[in-house]
Each structure stands twice: as C-alpha cells, then as structure tokens.
CHARMM-style PDB file with segment names, atoms N, HN, CA, C and O in Angstrom:
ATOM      1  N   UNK     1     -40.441 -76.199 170.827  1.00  0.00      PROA
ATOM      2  CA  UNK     1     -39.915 -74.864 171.075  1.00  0.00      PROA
ATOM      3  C   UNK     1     -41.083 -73.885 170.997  1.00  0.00      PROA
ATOM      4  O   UNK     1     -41.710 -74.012 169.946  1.00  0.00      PROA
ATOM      5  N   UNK     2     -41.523 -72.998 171.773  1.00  0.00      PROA
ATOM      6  HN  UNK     2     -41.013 -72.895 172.627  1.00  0.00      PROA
ATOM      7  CA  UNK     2     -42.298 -72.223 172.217  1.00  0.00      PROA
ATOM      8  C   UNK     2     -41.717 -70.904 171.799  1.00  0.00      PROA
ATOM      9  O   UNK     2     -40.508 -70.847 172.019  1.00  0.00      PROA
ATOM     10  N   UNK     3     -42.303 -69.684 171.186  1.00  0.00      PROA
ATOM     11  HN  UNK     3     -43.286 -69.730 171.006  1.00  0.00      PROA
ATOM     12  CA  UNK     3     -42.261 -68.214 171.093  1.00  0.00      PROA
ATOM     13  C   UNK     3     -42.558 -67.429 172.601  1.00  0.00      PROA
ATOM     14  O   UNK     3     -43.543 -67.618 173.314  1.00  0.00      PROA
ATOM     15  N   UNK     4     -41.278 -66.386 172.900  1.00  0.00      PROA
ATOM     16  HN  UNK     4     -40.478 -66.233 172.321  1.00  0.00      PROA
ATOM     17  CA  UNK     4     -41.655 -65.320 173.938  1.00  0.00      PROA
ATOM     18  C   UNK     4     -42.716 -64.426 173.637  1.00  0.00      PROA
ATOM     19  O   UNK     4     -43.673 -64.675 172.905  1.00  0.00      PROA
ATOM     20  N   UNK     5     -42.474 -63.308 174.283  1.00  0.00      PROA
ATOM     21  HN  UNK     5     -41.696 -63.105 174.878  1.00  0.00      PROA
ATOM     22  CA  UNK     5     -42.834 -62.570 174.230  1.00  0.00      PROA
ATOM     23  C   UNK     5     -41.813 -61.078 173.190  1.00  0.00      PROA
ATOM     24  O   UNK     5     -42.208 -60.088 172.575  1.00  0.00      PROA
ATOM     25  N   UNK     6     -40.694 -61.546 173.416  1.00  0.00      PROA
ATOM     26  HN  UNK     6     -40.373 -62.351 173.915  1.00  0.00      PROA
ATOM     27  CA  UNK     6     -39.615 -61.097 172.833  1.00  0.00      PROA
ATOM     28  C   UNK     6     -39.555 -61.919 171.707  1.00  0.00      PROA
ATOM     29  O   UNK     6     -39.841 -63.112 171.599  1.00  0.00      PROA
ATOM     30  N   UNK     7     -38.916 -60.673 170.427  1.00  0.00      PROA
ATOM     31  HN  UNK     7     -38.684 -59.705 170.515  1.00  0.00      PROA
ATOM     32  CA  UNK     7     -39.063 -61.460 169.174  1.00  0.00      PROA
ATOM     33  C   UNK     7     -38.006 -62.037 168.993  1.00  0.00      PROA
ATOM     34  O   UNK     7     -36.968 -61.836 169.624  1.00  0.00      PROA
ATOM     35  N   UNK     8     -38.220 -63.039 167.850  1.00  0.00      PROA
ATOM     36  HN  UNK     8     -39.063 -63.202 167.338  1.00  0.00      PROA
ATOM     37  CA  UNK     8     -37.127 -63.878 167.530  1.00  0.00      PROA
ATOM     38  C   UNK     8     -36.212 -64.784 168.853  1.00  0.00      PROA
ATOM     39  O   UNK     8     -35.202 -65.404 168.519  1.00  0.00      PROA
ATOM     40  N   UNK     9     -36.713 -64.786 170.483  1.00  0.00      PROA
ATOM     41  HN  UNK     9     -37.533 -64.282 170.754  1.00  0.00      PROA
ATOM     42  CA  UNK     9     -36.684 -65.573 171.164  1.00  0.00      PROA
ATOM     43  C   UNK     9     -37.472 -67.047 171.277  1.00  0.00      PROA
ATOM     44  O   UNK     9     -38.703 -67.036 171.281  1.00  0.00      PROA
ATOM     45  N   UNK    10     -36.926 -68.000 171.347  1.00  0.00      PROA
ATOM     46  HN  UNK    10     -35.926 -68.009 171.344  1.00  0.00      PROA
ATOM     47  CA  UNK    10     -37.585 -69.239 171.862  1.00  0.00      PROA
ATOM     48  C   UNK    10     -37.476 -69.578 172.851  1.00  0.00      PROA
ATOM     49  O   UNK    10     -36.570 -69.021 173.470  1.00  0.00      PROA
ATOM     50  N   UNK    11     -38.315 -70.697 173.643  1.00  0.00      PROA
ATOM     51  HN  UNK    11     -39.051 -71.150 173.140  1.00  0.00      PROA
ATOM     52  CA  UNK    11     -38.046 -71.186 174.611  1.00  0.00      PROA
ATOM     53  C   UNK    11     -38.046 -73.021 174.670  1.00  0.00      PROA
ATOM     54  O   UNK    11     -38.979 -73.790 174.901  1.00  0.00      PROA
ATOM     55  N   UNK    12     -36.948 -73.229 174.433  1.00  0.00      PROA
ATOM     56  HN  UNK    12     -36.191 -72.604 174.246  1.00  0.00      PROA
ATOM     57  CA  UNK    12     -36.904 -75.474 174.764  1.00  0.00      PROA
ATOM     58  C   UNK    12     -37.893 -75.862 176.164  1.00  0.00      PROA
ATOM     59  O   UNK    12     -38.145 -75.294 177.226  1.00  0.00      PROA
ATOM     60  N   UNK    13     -38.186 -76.836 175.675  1.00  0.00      PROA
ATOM     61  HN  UNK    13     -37.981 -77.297 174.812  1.00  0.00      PROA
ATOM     62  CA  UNK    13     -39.299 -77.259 176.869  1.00  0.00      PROA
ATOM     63  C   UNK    13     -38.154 -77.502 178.439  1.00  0.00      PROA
ATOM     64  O   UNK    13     -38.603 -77.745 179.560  1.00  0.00      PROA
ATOM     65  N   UNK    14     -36.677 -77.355 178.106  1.00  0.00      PROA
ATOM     66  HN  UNK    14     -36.312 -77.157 177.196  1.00  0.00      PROA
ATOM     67  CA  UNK    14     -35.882 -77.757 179.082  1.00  0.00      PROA
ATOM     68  C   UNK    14     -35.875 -76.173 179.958  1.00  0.00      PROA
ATOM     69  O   UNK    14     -35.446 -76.070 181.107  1.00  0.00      PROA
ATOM     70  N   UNK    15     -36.417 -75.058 179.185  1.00  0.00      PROA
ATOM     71  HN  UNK    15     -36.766 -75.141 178.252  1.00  0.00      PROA
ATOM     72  CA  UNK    15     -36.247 -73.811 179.680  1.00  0.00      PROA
ATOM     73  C   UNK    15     -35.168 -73.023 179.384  1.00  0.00      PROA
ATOM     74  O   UNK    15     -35.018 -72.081 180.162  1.00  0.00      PROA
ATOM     75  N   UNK    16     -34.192 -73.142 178.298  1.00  0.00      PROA
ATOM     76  HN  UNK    16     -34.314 -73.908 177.667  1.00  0.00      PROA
ATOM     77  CA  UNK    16     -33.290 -72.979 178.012  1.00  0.00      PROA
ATOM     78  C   UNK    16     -33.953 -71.865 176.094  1.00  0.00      PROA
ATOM     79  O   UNK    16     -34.458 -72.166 175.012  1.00  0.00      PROA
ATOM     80  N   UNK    17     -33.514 -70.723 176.742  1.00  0.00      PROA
ATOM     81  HN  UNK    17     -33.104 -70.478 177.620  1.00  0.00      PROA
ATOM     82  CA  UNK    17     -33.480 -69.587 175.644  1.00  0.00      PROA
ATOM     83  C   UNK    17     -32.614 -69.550 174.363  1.00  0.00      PROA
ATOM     84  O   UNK    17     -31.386 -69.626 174.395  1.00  0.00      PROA
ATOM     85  N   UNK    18     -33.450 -69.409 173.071  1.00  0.00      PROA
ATOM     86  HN  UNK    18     -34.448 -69.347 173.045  1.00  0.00      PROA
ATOM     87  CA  UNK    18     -32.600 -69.826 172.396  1.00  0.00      PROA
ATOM     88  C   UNK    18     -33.170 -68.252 171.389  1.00  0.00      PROA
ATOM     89  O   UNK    18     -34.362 -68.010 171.199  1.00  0.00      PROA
ATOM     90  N   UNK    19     -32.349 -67.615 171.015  1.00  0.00      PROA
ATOM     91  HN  UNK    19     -31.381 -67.812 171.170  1.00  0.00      PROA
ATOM     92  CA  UNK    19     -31.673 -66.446 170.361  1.00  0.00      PROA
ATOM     93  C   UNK    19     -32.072 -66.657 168.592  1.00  0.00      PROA
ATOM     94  O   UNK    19     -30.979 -66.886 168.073  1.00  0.00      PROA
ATOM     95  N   UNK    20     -32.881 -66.669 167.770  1.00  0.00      PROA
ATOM     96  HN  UNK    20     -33.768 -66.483 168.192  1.00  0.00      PROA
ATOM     97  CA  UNK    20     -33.261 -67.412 166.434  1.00  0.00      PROA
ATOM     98  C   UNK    20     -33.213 -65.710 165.338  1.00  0.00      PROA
ATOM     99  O   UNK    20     -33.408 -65.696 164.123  1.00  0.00      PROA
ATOM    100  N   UNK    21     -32.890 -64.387 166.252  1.00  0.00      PROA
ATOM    101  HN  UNK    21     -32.732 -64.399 167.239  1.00  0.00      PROA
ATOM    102  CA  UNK    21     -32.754 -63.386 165.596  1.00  0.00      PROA
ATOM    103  C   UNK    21     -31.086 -62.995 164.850  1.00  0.00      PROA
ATOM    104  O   UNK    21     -30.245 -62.175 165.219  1.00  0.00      PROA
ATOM    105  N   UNK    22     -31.082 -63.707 163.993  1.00  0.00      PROA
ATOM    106  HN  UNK    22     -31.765 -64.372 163.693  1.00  0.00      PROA
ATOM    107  CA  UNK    22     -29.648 -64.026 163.065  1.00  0.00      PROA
ATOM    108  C   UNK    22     -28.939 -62.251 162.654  1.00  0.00      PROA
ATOM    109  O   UNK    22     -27.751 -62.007 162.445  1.00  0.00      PROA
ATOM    110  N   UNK    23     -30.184 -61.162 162.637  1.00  0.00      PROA
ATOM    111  HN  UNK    23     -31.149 -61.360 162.807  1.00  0.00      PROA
ATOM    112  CA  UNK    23     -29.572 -60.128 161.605  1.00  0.00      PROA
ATOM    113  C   UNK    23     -29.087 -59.471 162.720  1.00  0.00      PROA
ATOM    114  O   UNK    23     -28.073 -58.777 162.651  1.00  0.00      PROA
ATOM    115  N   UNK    24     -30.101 -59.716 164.373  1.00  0.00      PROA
ATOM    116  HN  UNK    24     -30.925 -60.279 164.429  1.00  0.00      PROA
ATOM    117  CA  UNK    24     -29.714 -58.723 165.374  1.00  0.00      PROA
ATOM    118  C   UNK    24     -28.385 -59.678 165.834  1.00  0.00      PROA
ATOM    119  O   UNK    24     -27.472 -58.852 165.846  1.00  0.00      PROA
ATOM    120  N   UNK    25     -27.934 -60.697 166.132  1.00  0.00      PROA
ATOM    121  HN  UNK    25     -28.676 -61.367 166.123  1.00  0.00      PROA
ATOM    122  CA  UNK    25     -26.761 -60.834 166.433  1.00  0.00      PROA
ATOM    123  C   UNK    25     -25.579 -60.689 165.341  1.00  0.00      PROA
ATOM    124  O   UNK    25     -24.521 -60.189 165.723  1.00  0.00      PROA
ATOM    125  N   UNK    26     -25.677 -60.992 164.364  1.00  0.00      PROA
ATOM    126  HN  UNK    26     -26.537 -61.398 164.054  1.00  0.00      PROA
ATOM    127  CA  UNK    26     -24.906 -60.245 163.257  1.00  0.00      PROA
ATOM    128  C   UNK    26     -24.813 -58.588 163.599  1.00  0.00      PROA
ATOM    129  O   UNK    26     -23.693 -58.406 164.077  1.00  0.00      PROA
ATOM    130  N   UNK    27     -25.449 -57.497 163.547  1.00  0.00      PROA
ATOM    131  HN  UNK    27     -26.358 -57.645 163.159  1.00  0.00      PROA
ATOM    132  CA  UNK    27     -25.098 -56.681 164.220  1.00  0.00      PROA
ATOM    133  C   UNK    27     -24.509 -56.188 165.382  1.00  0.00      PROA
ATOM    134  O   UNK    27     -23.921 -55.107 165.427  1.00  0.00      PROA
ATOM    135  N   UNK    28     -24.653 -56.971 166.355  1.00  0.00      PROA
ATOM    136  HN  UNK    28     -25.131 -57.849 166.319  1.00  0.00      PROA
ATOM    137  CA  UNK    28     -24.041 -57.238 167.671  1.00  0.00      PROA
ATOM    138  C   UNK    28     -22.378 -57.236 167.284  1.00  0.00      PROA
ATOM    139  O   UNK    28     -21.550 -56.361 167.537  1.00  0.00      PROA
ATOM    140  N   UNK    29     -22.225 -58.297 166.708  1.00  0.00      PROA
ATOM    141  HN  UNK    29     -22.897 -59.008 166.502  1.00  0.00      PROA
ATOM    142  CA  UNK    29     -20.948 -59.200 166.281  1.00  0.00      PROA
ATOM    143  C   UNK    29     -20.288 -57.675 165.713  1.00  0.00      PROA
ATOM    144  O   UNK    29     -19.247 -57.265 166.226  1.00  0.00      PROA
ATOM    145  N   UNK    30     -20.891 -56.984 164.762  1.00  0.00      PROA
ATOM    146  HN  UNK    30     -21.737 -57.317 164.345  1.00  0.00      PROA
ATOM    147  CA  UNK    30     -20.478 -55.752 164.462  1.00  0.00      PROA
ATOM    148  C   UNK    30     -19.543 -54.640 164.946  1.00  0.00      PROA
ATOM    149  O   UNK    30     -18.392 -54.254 164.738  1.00  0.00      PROA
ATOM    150  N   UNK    31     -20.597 -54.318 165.691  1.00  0.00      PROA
ATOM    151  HN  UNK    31     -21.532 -54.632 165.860  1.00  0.00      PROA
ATOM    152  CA  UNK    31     -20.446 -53.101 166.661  1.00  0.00      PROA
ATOM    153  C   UNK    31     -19.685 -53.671 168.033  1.00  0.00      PROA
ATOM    154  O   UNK    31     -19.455 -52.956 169.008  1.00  0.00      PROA
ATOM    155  N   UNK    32     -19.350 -55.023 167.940  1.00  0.00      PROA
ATOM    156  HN  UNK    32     -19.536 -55.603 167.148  1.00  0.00      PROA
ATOM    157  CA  UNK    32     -18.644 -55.202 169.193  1.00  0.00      PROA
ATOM    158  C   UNK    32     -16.642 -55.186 168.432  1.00  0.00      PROA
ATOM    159  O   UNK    32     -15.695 -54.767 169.097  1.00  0.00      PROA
ATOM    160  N   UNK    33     -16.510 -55.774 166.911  1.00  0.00      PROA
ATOM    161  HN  UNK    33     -17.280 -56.114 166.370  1.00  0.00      PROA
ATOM    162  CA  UNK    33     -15.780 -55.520 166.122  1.00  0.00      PROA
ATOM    163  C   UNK    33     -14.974 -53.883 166.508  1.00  0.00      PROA
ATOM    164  O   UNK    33     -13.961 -53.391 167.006  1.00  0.00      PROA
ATOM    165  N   UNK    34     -16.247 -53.553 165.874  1.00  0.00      PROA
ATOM    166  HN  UNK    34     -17.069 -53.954 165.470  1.00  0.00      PROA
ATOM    167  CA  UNK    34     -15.802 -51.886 166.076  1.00  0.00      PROA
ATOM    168  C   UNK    34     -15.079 -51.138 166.972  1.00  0.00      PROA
ATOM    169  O   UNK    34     -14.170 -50.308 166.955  1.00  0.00      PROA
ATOM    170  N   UNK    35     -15.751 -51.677 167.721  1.00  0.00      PROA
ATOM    171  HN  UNK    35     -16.489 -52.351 167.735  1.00  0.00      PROA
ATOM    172  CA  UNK    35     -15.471 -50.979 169.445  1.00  0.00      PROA
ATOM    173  C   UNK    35     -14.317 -51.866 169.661  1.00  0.00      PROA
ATOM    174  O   UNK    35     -13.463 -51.176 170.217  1.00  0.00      PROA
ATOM    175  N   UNK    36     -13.918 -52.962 169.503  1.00  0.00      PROA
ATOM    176  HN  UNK    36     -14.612 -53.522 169.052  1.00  0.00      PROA
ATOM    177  CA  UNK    36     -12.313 -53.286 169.641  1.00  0.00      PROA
ATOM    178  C   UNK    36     -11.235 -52.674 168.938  1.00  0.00      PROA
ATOM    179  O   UNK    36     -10.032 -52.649 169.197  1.00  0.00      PROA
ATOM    180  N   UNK    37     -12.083 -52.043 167.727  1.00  0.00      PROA
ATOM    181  HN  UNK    37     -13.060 -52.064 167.517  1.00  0.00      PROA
ATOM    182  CA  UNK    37     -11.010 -51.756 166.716  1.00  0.00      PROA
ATOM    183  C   UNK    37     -10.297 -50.178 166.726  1.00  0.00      PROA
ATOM    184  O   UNK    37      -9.257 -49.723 166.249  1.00  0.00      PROA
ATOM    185  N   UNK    38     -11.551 -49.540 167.615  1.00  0.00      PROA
ATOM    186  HN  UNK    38     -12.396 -49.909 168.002  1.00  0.00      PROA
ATOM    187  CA  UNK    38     -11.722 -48.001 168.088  1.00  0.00      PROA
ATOM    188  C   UNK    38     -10.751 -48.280 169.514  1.00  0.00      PROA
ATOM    189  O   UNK    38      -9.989 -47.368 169.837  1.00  0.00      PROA
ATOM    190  N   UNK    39     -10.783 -49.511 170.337  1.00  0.00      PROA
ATOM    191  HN  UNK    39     -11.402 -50.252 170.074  1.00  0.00      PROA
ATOM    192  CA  UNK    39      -9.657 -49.236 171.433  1.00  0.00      PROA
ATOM    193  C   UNK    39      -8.214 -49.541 171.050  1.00  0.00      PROA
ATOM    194  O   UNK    39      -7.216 -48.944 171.451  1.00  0.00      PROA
ATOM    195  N   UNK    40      -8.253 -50.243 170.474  1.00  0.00      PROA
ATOM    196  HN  UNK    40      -9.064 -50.729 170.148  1.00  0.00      PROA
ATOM    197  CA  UNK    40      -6.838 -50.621 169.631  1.00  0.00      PROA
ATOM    198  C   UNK    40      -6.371 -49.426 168.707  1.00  0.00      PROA
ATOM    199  O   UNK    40      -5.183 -49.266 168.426  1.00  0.00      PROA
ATOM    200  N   UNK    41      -7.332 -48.635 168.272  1.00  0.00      PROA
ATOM    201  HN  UNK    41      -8.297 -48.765 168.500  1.00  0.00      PROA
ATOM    202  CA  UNK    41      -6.428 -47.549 167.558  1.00  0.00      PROA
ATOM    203  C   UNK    41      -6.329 -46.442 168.591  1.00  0.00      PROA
ATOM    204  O   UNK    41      -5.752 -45.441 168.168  1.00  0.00      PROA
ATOM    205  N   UNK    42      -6.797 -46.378 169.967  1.00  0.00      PROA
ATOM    206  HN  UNK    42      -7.266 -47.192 170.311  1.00  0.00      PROA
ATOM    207  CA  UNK    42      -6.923 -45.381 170.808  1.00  0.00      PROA
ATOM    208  C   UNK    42      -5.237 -45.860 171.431  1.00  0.00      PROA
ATOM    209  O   UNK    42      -4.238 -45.167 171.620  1.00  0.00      PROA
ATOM    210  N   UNK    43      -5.474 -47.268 171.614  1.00  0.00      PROA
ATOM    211  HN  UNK    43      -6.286 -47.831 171.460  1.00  0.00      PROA
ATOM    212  CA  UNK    43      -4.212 -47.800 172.648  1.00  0.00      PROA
ATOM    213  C   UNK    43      -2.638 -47.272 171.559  1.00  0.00      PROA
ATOM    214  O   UNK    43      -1.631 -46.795 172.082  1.00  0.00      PROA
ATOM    215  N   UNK    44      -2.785 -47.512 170.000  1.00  0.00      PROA
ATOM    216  HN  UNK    44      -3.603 -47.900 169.575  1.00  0.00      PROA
ATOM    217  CA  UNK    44      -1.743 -46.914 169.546  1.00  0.00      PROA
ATOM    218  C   UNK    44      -1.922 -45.633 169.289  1.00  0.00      PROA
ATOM    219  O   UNK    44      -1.445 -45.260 168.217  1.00  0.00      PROA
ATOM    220  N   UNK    45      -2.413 -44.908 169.880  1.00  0.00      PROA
ATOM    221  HN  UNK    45      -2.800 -45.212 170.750  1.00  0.00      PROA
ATOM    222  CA  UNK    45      -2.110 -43.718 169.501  1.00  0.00      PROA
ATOM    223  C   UNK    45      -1.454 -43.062 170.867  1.00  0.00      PROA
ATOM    224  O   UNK    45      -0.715 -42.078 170.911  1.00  0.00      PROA
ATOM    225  N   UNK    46      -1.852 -43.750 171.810  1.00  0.00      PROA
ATOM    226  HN  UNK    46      -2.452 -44.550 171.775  1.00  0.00      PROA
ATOM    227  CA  UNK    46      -1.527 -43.609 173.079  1.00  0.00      PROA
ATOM    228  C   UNK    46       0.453 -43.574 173.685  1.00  0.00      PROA
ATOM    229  O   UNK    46       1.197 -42.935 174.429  1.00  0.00      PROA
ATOM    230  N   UNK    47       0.477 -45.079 172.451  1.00  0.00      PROA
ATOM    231  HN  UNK    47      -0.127 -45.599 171.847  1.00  0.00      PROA
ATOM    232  CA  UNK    47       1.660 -45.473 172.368  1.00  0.00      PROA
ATOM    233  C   UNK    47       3.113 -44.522 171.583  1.00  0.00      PROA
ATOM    234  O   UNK    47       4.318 -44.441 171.824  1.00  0.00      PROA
ATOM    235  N   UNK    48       2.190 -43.937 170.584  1.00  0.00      PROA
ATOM    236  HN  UNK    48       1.211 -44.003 170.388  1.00  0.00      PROA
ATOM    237  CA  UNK    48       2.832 -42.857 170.074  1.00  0.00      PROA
ATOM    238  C   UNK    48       3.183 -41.586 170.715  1.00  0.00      PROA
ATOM    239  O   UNK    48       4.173 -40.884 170.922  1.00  0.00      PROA
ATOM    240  N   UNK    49       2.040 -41.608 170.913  1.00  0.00      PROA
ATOM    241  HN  UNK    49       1.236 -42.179 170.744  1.00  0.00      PROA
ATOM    242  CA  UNK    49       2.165 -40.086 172.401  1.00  0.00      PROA
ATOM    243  C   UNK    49       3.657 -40.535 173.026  1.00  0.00      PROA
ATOM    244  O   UNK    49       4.714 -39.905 173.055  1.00  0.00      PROA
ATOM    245  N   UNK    50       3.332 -41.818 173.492  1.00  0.00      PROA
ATOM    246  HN  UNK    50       2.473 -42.330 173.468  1.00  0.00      PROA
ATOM    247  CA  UNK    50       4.888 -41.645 174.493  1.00  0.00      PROA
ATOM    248  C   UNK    50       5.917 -42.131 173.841  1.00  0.00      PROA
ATOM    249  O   UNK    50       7.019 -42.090 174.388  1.00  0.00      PROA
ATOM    250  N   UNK    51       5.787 -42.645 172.650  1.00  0.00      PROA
ATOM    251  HN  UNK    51       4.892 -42.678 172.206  1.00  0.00      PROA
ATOM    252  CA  UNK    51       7.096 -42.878 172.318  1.00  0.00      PROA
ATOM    253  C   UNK    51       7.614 -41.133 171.579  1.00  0.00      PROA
ATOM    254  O   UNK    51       8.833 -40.988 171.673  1.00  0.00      PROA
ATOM    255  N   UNK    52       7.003 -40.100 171.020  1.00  0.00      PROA
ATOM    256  HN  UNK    52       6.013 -40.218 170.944  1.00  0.00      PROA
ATOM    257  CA  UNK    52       7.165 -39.194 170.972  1.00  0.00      PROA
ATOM    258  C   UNK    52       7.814 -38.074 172.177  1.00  0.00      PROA
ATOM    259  O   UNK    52       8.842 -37.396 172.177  1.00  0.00      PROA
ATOM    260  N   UNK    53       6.873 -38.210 173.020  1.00  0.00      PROA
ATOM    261  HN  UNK    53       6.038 -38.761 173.020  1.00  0.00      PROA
ATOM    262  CA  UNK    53       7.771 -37.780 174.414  1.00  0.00      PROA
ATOM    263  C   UNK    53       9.000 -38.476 174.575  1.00  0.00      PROA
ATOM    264  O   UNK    53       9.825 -37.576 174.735  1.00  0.00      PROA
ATOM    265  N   UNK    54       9.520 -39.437 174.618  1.00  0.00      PROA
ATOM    266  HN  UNK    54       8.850 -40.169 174.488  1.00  0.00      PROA
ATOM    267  CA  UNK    54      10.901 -40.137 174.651  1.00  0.00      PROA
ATOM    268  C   UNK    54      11.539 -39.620 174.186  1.00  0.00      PROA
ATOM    269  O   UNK    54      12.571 -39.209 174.716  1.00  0.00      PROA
ATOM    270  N   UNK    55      11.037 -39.289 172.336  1.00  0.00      PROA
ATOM    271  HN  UNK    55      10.199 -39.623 171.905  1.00  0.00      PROA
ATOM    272  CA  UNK    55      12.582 -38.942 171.418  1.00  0.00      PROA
ATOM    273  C   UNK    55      12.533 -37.140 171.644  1.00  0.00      PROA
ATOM    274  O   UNK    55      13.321 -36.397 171.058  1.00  0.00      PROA
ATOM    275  N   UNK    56      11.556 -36.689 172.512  1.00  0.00      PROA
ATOM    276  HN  UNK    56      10.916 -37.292 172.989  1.00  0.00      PROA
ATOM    277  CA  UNK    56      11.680 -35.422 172.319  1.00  0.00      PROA
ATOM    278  C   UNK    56      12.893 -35.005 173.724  1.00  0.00      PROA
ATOM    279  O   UNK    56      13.848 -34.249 173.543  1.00  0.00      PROA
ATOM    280  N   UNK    57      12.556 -35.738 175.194  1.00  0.00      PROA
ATOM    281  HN  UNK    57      11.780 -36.352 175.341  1.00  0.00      PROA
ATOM    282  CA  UNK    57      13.524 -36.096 175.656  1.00  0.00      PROA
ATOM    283  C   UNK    57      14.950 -36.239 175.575  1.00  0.00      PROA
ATOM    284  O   UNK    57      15.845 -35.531 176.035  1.00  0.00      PROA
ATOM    285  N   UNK    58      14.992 -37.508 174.763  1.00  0.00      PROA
ATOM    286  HN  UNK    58      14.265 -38.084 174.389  1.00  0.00      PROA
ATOM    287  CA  UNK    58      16.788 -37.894 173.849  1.00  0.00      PROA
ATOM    288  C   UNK    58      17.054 -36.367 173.662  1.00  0.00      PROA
ATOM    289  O   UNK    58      17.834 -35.654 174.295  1.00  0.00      PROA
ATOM    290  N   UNK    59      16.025 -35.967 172.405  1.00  0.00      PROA
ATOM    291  HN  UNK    59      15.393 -36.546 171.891  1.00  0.00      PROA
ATOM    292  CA  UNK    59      16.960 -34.625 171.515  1.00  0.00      PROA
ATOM    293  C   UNK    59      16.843 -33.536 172.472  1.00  0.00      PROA
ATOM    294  O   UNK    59      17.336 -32.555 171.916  1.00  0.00      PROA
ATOM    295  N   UNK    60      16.406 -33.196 173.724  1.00  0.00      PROA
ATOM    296  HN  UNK    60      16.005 -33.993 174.176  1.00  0.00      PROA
ATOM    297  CA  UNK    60      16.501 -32.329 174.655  1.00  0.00      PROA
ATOM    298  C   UNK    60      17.987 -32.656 175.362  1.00  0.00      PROA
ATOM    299  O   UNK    60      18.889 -31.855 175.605  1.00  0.00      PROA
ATOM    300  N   UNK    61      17.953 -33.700 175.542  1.00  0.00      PROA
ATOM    301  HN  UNK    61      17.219 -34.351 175.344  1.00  0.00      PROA
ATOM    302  CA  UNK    61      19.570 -34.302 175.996  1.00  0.00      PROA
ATOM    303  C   UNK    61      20.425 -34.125 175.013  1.00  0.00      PROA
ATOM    304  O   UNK    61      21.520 -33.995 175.562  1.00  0.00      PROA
ATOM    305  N   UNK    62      20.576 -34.031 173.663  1.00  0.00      PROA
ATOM    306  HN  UNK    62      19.687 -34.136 173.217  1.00  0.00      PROA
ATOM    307  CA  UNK    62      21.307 -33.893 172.609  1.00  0.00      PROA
ATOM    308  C   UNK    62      22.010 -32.635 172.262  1.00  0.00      PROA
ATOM    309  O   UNK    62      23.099 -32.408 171.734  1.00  0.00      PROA
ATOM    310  N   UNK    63      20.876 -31.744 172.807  1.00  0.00      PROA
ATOM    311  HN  UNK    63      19.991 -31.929 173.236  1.00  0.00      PROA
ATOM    312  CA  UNK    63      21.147 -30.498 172.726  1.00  0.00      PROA
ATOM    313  C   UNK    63      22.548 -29.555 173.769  1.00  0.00      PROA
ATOM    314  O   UNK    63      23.547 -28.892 173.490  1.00  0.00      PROA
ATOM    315  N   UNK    64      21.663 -30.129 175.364  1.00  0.00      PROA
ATOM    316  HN  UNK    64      20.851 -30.668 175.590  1.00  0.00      PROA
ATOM    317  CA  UNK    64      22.402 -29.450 176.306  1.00  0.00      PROA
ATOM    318  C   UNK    64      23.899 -29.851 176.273  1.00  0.00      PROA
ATOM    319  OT1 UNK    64      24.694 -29.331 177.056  1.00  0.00      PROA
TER     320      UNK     64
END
C-alpha cells in the first residue's frame, strides 16, 4: 500500500483507494446524522402546519 498525495489516503497495488483517515470519516458520519435529523424535524413540522390548517378548517365549519 502506497501514500497519496492526499492525507490519510492509500493506494493497493490493484489501484483501489483506500480512506485510513478514521476521525475525518467519523465526522462525516456526523454531520450527515445531523442533516437527516434537521430534515426530519423540518418534514414534522411541515406536517403540523397542515394538520393545523385542517382543524382550523373543521372549527371554521363548526362555527357557520
């Protein structure tokens, strides 16, 4: 296994890149966490929005 030029990259004599930087993909793994966890609370909040419009609806019908 051979060193790039890029750190913590190798290279197999088959030419096949091998990734040996453990803290930068641990961070990766992170911030990709995150960012699922930031659309999932975007998607329910989204969900609320309209289930709010619904019951505001109903009680507009409740009224007349």
């Amino acid at each position: 296994m051979t060193r790039t030029e890029y750190p913590g990259i190798h290279k197999e004599r088959e030419g096949i890149l091998i990734n040996k930087d453990n803290s930068a993909l641990t961070a990766y793994k992170k911030l990709k966490q995150k960012e699922l966890n930031i659309q999932s609370i975007k998607q329910d909040v989204d969900d609320l929005k309209s289930d709010i419009a619904e019951i505001k609806e109903l009680l507009r019908g409740l009224v007349k």
